[in-house]
N, C-alpha and C positions, 0 to 999 in steps of 0.2 A: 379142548375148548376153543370155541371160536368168536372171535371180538369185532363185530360191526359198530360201525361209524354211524348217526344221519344227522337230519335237523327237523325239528318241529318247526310247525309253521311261521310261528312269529322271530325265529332263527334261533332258538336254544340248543344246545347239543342234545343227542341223547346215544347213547351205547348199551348194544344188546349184547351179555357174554352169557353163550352159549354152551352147555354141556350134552344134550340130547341130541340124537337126531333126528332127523336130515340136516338138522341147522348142523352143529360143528363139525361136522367133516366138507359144511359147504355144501349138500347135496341138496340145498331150499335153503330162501334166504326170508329173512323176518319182515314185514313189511315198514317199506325206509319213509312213504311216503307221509303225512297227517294232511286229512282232508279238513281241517278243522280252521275256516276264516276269521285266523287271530292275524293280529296289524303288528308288523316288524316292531318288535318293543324298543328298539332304538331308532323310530322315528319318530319324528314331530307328529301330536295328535290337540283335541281340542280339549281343554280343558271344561269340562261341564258346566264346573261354577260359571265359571267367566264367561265363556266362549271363544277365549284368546287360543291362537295359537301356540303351544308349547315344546321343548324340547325336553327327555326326561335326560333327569340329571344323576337320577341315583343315590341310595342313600348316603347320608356324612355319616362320621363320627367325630364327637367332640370329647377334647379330653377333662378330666375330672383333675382336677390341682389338686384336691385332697389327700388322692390316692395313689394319682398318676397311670389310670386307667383311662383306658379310651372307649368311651361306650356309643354303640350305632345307636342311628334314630332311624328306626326304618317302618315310619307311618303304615307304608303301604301292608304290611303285614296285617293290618289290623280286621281287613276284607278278605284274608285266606278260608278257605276250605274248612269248615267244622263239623265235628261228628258229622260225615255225607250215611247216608244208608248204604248196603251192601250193592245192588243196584246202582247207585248212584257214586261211587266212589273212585274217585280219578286215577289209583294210584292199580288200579283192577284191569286186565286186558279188555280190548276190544271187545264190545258185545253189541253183536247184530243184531237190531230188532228193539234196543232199550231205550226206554224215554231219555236215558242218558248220551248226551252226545259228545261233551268235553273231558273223556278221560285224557292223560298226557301219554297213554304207551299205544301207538298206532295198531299194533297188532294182536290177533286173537286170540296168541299165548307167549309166553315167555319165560325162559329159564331165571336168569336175573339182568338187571335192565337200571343204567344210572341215566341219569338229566339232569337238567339244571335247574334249578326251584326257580318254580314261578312265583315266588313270593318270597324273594331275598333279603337275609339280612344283610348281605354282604355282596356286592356285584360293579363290579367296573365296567363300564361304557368302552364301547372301543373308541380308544384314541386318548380316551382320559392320562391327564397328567397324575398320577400317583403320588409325586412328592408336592404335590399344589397343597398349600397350608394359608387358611384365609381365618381372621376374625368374628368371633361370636359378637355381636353388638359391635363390634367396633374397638374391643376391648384387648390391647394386647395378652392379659390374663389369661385368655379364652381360646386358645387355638382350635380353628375342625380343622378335617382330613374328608378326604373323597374316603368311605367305606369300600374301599376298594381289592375288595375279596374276592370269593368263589364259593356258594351252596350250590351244592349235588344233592339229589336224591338219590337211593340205590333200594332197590324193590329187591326183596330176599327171594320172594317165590310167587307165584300168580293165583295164589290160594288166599284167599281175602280173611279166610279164619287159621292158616297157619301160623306159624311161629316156628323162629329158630331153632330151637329147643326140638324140635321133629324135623328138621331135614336130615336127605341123608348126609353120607361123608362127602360123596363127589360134588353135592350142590355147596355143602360148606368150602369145599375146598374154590369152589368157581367166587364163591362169597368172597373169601380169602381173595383172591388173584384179581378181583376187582377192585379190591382195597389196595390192594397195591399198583393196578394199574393207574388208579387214580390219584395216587398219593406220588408217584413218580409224574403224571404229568404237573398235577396242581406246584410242585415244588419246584419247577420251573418257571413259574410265570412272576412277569415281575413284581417286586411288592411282598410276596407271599411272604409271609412268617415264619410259620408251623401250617400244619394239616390235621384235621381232628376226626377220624371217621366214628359215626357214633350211632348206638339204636338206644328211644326211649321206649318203653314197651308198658302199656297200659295206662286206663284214664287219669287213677293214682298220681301219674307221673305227670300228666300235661298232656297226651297227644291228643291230639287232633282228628287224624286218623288212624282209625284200625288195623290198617292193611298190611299184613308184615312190613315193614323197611324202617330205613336207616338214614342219615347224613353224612354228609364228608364237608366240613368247613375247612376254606383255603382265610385263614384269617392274615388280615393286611397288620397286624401287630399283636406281640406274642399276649394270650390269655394269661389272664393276674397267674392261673397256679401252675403254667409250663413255665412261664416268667419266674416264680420265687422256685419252684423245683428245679430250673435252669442253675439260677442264683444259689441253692444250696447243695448243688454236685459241686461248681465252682472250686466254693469255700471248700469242702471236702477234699475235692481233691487237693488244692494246694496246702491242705494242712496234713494230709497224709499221704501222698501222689495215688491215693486207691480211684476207685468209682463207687462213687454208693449206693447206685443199684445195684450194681454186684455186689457190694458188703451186704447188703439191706438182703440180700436171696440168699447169701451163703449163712445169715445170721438164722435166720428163718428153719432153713433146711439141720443146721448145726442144733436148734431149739428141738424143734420139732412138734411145738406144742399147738402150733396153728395151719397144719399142715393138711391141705383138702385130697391133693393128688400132684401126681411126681408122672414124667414119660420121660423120656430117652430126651427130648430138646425142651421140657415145658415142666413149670413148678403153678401151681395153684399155693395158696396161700392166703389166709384173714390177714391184713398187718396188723402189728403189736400195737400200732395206734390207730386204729381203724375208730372213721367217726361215724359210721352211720349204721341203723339195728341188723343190717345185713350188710355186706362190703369183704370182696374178695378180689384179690388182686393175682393175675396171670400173667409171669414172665418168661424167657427165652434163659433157656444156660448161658449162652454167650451173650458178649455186647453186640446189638445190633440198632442201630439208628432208626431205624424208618422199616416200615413192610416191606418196600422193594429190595432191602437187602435180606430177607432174609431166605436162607436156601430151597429148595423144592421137599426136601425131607422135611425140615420146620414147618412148611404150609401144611402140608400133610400131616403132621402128629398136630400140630392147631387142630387143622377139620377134625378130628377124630377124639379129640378132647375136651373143645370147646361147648360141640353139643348137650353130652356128658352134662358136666357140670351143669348148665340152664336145668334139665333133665331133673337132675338132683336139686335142686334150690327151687324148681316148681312144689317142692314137697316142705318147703322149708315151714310152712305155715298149714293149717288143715282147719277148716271149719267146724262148727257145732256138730255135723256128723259125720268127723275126719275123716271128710273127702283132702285131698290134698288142695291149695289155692293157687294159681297162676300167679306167679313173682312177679308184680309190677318193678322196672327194674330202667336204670340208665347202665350203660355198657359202654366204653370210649377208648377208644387208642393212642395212648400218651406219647407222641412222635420227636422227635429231637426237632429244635429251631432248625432252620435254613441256615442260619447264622453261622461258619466252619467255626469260631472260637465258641461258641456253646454246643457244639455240636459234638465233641469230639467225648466230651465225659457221661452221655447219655446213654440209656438203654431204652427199645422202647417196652411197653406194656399195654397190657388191661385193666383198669378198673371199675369194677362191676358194684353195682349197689344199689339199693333198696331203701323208700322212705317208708317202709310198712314193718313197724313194731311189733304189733301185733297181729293176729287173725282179723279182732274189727277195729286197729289204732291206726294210726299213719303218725310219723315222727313232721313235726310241724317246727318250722324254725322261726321261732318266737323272739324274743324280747334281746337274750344273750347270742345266738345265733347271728339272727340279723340285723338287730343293732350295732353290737358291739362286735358282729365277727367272731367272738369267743364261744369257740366249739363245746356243749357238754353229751356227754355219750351217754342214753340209756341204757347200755349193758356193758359187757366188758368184750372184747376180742376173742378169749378164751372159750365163753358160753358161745359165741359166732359159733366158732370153727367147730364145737363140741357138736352144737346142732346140725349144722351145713352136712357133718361126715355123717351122722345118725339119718340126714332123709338122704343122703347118697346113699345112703345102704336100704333104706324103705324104697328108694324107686330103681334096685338095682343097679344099680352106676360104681358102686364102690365095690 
């Protein structure tokens, strides 16, 4: 595999990691340049309304006293990219000849390909002070923060109707190595949290765009549920010196009632409190903190297993003339804080899940949900796991 560097025009990173060639062995390189006359986003521009001159400043986040969450305000988002046509879709290589002229990947093909969203929720200015803490109104109660994060985009494949669930091993595996290449740089920069790399996959779920890919949030403060999952290895471990991802895999495996698939480095698995009509969780045998630790065999039985599963959960559901239905799905990699004193009781993982109930339901978080935060489950865990292995076995995966 081979990992080039460049910059889009208005100065965002972007990196091409390469598995085909001529690109990774170096024998042709991708095209580094964009011809595309966007204005350096961290310079001063005109503001429309007004006419005044501005500087951008980027989005805050202000914290919430209720809950002690810090939530962005990232207006600008609100002008991003929606359902584009095929043709017209940013996220597609270069194409010669198209009324479209603003894709973000310079070149006319690519194996997989990260950059930096051009419509962040989380982005720091160079030079920005990170620990800058100013008042909402005026109001000591009210603390913001520079939202001063990091969103990646990461394009799985240059096939605008693929999906994960059909690449082969070597491109999952280049998928993998990106993930962690970017998850070793984001965790250096200063500020950072955690690291979230993550694909939403279908209308169902919110996207935007079609186009196979993915995220990686470089978050500037840890998310409410790395935050309480942090806070509950903690307590664990100091009430029994274990790890309880580890106990939480060994209990699983020891059960064995909710068990999807097992490989030499990797357990699939429903958890026993699983909250949502699909939800499957994928961990490592060992502790390992973050993707950059984990070995070259790991990435490898990942690529080889991960596909699999999607594979099988495409079948999870089947229409009025059981065709099988495409798993509308979030998928995310639960990384240890930056923090060394949270960091030492974690493991990382997968959790994969589905708000689609039914063939024609979608699980909706209504009243107890999102009110009250008080989770209720339409099925059990058990019926999960019972179904999940029955369409592994109907899409040959098991």
């Amino acid at each position: 595999m081979r990992i080039t560097p460049t910059k889009l025009a208005d100065g965002r990173d972007l990196i091409y990691f390469d598995d085909s060639e001529p690109y990774a062995s170096g024998g042709a390189t991708r095209r580094l340049d964009d011809p595309r006359p966007l204005a350096d986003r961290t310079a001063p521009f005109t503001d429309p309304a007004t006419g005044a001159t501005r500087v951008p400043t980027g989005p805050e986040m202000r914290l919430d006293r209720l809950t002690g969450e810090w939530i962005p305000m990232a207006s600008h988002r609100m002008n991003r990219t929606f359902q584009p046509s095929a043709n017209a879709c940013p996220l597609c290589p270069a194409q010669p000849g198209s009324d479209y002229q603003d894709g973000e990947i310079p070149d006319t093909s690519y194996d997989v390909v990260v950059f930096e969203n051009r419509f962040p929720s989380y982005w720091r200015l160079p030079g920005q002070d990170v620990s800058e803490v100013w008042q909402v109104d005026g109001q000591s109660l009210w603390p913001a923060r520079h939202a001063a994060g990091r969103c990646e985009v990461i394009c799985f494949s240059p096939g605008h109707t693929d999906a994960v669930a059909g690449v082969s091993t070597t491109r999952m595996r280049t998928i993998v190595e990106a993930w962690a290449h970017r998850t070793a740089f984001l965790e250096t920069q200063e500020g950072i949290a955690t690291v979230y790399p993550f694909e939403n996959r279908g209308p169902e779920i919110g996207v935007t765009l079609p186009h196979p890919h993915g995220q990686i949030y470089a978050y500037p403060a840890l998310p409410p549920k790395t935050a309480t999952m942090a806070r509950q290895a903690g307590l664990y471990q100091e009430a029994t010196g274990g790890n309880l991802f580890a106990d939480v895999v060994r209990a699983e495996l020891d059960a064995g009632t909710r068990l999807l698939a097992e490989t030499g480095h990797w357990v699939a698995y429903v958890p026993e409190a699983a909250r949502w009509p699909v939800e499957v969780h994928i961990s490592p045998r060992r502790d390992v903190p973050s993707l950059p630790e984990l070995t070259e065999v790991e990435k490898q039985d990942f690529a080889e297993l991960y596909p699999r599963l999607l594979r099988g959960l495409d079948h999870f559901f089947v229409d009025d003339a059981g065709v099988p239905m495409p798993l509308p799905y979030i998928s995310g990699w639960l990384q240890a804080p930056v923090d060394p004193s949270l960091r030492e009781p974690w493991r990382l993982h997968v959790q994969l899940f589905s708000v689609r109930r039914a063939a024609n339901k979608l699980k909706y978080l209504a009243g107890s949900e999102s009110g009250a935060g008080a989770w209720i489950s339409d099925t059990t865990p058990e019926r999960i796991a019972d179904r999940a292995r029955q369409a592994l076995q109907e899409a040959g995966e098991l």
